[in-house]
Structure formats: C-alpha cells, structure tokens
N, C-alpha and C positions, 0 to 999 in steps of 0.2 A: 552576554555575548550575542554576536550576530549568526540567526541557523539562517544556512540557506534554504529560500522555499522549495521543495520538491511538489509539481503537479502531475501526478499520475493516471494513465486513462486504463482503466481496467473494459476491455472490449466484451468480455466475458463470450458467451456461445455466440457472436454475431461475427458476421462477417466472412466472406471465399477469399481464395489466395487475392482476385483480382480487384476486389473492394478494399482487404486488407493492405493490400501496395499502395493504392491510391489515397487512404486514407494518410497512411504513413506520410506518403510525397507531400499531401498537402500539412502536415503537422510542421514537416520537415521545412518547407516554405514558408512557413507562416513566422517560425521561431529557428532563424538561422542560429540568431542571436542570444542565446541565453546566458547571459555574466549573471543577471541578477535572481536568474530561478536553475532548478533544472525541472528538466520535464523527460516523463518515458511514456512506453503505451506497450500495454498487454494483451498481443494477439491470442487468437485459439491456436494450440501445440502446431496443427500446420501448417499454420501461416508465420511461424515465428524464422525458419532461413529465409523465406520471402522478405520479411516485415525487415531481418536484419541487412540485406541488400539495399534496401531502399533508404537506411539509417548509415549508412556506412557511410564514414567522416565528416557527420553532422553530431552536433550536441547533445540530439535526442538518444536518452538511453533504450533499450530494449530488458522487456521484463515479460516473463513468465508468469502464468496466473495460479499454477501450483508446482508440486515435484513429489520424489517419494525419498526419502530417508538414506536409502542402500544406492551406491554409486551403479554396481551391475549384480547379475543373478535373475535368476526363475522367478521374474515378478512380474506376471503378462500383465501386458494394460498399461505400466507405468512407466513415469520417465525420470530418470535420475539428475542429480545436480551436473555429476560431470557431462550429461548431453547438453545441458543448456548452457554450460561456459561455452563449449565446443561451437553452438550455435551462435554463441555472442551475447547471451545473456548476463545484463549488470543487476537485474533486481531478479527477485520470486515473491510472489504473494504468497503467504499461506497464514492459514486459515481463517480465512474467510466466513462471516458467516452462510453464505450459500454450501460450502465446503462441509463446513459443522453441523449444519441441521439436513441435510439434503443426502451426505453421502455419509455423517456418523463421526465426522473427522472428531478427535479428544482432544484435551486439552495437550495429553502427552505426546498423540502424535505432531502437534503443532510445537511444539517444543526440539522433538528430534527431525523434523525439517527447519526448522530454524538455524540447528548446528550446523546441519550438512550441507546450508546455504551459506553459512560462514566459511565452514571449513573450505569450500572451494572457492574464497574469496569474492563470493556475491553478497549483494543485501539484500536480508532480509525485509519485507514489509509484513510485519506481525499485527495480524487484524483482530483488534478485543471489542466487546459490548457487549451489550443485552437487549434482553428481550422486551417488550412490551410489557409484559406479565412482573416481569423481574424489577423493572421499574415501577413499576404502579404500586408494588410490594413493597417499594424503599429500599431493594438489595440489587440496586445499579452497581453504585459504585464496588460496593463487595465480588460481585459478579468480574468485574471487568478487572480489581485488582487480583483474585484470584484465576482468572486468564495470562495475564501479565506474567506474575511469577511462574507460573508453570514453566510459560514458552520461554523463558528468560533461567530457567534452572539451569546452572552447570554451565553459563556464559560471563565468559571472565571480563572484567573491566576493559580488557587490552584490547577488546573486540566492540564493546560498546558505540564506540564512533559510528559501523557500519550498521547498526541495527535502527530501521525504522519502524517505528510504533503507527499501526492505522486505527485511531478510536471512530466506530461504525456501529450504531444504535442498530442493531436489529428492524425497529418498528420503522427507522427509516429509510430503509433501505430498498428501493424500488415502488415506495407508496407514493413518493410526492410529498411526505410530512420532513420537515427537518430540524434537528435540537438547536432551540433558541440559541444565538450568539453565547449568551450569557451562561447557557447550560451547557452549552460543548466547553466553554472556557474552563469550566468549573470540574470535569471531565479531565478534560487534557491536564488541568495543574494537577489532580489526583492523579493520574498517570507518573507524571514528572517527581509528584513526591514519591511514588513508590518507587521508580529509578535511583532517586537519591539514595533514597535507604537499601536499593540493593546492591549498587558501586557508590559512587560521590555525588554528590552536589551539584561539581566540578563536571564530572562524565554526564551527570541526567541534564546539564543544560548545552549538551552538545545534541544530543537525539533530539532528531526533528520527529515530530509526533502531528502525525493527517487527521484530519475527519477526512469522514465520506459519510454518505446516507442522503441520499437524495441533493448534492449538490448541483447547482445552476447556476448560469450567469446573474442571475436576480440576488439574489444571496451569496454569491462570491465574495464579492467587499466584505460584507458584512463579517462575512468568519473567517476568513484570512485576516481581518484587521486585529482581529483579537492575540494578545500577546502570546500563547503558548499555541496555538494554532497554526503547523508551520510550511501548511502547503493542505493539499487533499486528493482523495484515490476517489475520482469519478467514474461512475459507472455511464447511465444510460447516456448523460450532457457531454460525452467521447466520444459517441458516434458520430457526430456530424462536425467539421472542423469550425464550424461557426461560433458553438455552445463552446467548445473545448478551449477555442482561440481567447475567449471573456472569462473564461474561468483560471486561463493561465496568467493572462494581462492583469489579473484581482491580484495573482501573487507576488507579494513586492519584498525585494529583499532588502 
C-alpha cells in the first residue's frame, strides 16, 4: 500500500516566540500544498499557541516535542496530553533519544506517553535506536526491537494507524554521521516486521516509520527513496527553511 510521507522538523531548544512565528510563516508558504506528504514542526512548549496561530488553516500540522503521562495533578514542571490538544497539537514526540539519555526517560515511560497521546487522539512519534556502543556490539537491532515493544505494550491494533514509529541511531544524531541508505532500510523492515508480529501484516504496512539522525538536503533522496522509509524527524536541517524546504521536496508520495 501507498504510506503517506510524513516530514517532521523537531526544533528542539532553539528558537523565541518571534523566530518561531517566522519560521512557521515561511514553512507555511513554502508548502501550501501538501496532497502528497504531510509535514509539522515541533516548537519549544512556549512557542507552541504562537507556532499554532501562525499554522492555522494551513496543512501543516503542529507537534510537541514531549508530554507527561497524567492529563492534570501536582506534577510541577510538566505538561500534559490534554494541554496540547487544547493548544492544537496533532503529534507528540516522545522519547527521543535526547529525552532517554539526558533526562533518564525509560523505556516504560515512553510507553505510557504513548497511550496518553493516543488516548487524547494525537500521534504519537515513538523514537527507537541505539547507541554507538550497541551497534558496534551487534545488539542494534535487539536494542531497537526491545524499545519498540515496550512503548507499543497494551496498544491495541484499533489504534495502530495513528502510531508513528521514528527509527534514530543515537550515533547520528547531531554528529553529521548518517546510517547508510541500505542500513536504515534494513532497520526500518526490522521495525515493520516486529509490527507485524505484534498486530498484522495488514496494520504494520500502514505505520509510516521516519528515520532521523543527522538528516540533510544531500541525503534526503537517497533515504526517502528506500521503500520502508516513510518520511523523516529532522532535527538541526529545520531550522532554516531552505534545508527543511529540500528535505520535504525528497518526500514523495
């Protein structure tokens, strides 16, 4: 079947209200038109009512770069699923690896953010890989299937559709290195078979499944062309609408 690409711009810590508007505006000019991808961009928490003004009755969706589990309660510091519908949020990233080795995120916490993004009819972008170490070892893919299933525990087939998978190497994530064509592909159908076997066949070839790790316009083609590769969550090449603008024009539906 035909996945629609999704290109995603994870903005991470950069950006004020009034670069984050601007950036938006130009995303939003650039890609009136989206029939044959979609595209969002994941401001920092305060720039996301800003970021969603400027997104409003355009194509582009609006996503969140994490959330926390519990809708409300005595949880200072965090922000819950139902503020980000409320805000107009259609994705949430979580966990990331920045998220996992920076702030301690588990596997199991990435699992019950997952639910509580469903549950409030968002999607999820569930981010798996490994590490440098863990590859070099030969326990990649082990690694990445047991992330999978975790955050994928206790999510029933009927929800499948909305769940987007992001496979993101650790090692290249913010280096400038990125997994050969041929090794994300190889990646990603491991992804996809573990899908099968934990809904259908049927369900694992509707989930579109991202790389990220160091994506650029230079390498865009190259790993959107690959058949299980079905869009991608760039990081640093979303800053500037130029990078962002050749990384979405790669995804073809």
């Amino acid at each position: 079947m035909t996945r629609k690409p999704l290109v995603a711009g994870n903005w991470k810590l950069y950006k004020n209200l009034k670069e984050s508007a601007e950036l938006a505006a130009a995303v939003v000019a650039a890609h009136k038109e989206t029939a044959a991808r979609e595209v969002a961009v994941a401001p920092v928490f305060t720039a996301l009512g800003k970021v969603a003004e400027v997104l409003a009755g355009s194509p582009v969706g609006l996503a969140a770069q994490d959330v926390f589990w519990e809708t409300q309660g005595a949880f200072t510091g965090e922000v819950g699923p139902a503020q980000l519908v409320d805000i107009g949020c259609r994705y949430v990233i979580v966990g990331h690896s920045e998220r996992r080795q920076l702030f301690g995120e588990t596997d199991d916490n990435v699992g019950r953010k997952a639910k509580a993004v469903l549950a409030h009819r968002m999607a999820p972008i569930i981010c798996v890989g490994e590490t440098l170490q863990e590859r070099e070892a030969g326990q990649a893919e082990a690694v990445v299937v047991r992330q999978l299933r975790a955050a994928l525990a206790g999510i029933g087939a009927q929800e499948a559709a909305r769940v987007v998978i992001a496979y993101e190497p650790v090692w290249a994530i913010g280096t400038g290195k990125t997994a050969e064509p041929r090794d994300a592909q190889e990646m990603h159908a491991s992804v996809r078979s573990t899908l099968a076997g934990l809904w259908t066949g049927a369900l694992a070839e509707q989930v579109r499944i991202l790389y990220g790790g160091s994506v650029k316009p230079d390498n865009a083609v190259s790993l959107l062309s690959e058949p299980d590769i079905d869009g991608a969550l760039v990081g640093g090449a979303s800053l500037t609408i130029e990078a962002f603008s050749a990384i979405i024009s790669a995804a073809k539906g």
